[in-house]
BASESE-75690 format. One record per residue (C-alpha): x, y, z. Coordinates in steps of 0.5 Angstrom, whole numbers. Each point is the difference from the previous one (the first is absolute). Layout:
BASESE-75690
@x:X, y:Y, z:Z
...
***
This chain:
BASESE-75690
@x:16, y:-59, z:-103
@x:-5, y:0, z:-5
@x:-7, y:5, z:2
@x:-7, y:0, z:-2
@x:-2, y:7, z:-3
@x:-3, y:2, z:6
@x:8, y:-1, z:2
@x:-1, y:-5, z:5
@x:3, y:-6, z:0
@x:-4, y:-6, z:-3
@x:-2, y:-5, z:7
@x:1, y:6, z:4
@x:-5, y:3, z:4
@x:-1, y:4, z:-5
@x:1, y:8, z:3
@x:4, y:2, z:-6
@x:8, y:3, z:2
@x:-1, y:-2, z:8
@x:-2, y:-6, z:-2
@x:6, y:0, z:-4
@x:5, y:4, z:3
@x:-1, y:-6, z:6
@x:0, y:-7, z:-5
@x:7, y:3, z:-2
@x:2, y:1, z:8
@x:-2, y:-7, z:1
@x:3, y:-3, z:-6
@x:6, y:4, z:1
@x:-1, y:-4, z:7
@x:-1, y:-7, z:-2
@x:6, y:2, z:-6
@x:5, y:1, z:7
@x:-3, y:-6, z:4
@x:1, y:-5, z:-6
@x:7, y:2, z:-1
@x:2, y:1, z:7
@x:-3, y:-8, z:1
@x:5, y:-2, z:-5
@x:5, y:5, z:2
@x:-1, y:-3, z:7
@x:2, y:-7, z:-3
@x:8, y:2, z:0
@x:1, y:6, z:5
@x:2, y:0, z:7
@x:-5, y:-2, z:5
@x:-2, y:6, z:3
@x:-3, y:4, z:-8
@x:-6, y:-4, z:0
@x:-2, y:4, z:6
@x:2, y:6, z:-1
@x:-4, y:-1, z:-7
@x:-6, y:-2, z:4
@x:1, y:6, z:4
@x:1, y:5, z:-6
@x:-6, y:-3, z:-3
@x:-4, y:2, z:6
@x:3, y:7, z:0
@x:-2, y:0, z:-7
@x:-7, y:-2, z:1
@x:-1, y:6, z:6
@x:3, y:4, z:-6
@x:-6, y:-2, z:-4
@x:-5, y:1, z:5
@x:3, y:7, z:1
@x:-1, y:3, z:-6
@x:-7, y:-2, z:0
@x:-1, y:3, z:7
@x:-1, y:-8, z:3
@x:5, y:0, z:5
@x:0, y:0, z:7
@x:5, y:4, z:5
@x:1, y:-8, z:2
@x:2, y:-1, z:-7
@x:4, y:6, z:-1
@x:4, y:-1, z:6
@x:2, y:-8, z:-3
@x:2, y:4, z:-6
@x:5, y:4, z:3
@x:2, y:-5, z:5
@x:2, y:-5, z:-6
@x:2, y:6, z:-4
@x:5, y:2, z:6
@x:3, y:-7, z:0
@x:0, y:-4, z:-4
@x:7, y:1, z:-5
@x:4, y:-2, z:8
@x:-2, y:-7, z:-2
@x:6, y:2, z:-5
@x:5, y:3, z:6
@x:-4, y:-4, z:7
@x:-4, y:-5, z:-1
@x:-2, y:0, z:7
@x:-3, y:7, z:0
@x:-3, y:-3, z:-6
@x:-4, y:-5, z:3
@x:-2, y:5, z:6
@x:-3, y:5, z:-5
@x:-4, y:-8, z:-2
@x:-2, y:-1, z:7
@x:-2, y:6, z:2
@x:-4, y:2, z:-7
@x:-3, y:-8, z:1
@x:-1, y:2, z:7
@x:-4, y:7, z:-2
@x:-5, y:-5, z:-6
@x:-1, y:-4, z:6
@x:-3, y:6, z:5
@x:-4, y:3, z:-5
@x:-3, y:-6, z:-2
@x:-2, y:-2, z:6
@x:-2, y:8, z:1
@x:-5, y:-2, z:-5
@x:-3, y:-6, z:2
***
């Protein structure tokens, strides 16, 4: 990645190495999501939720390094984190951990309303 010489990422938010530790977290990001859509193409129908799962878990993991994440969000993570490789051995317990996690986003949004 390329940075100017105060270390921050050109077109970033100018904060210097924060600033750049995060543009590489989220490119890194950006990176998974792009080749998991394309993964996606050709796996077996329940990867495309438990990449989007991942994702969300790896977000949490983002804001957490950056004191951002609410209780809320770590518990998310850790429902997903406990969870999601049964979508290889039960799928069933797979999408209840969906349901649930999608249940829990539900209630804390209307929470915040």
């Amino acid at each position: 990645m390329t940075r100017s010489a105060d270390g921050s990422v050109p077109g970033g938010t100018g904060g210097g190495e924060p600033a750049a530790g995060l543009a590489d977290e989220l490119f890194d990001l950006i990176c998974y999501l792009v080749v998991s859509a394309r993964n996606c193409v050709e796996e077996p129908k329940l990867y495309g939720p438990l990449r989007l799962a991942e994702a969300a878990s790896r977000i949490v993991d983002i804001m957490a390094a950056r004191g951002m994440a609410t209780d809320f969000l770590r518990s998310l993570r850790e429902r997903i984190e406990s969870s999601k490789y049964a979508v290889m051995t039960d799928a069933a317990a797979f999408v209840s951990m969906l349901d649930d996690a999608a249940a829990a986003v539900g209630a804390e949004l209307a929470r915040r309303d």
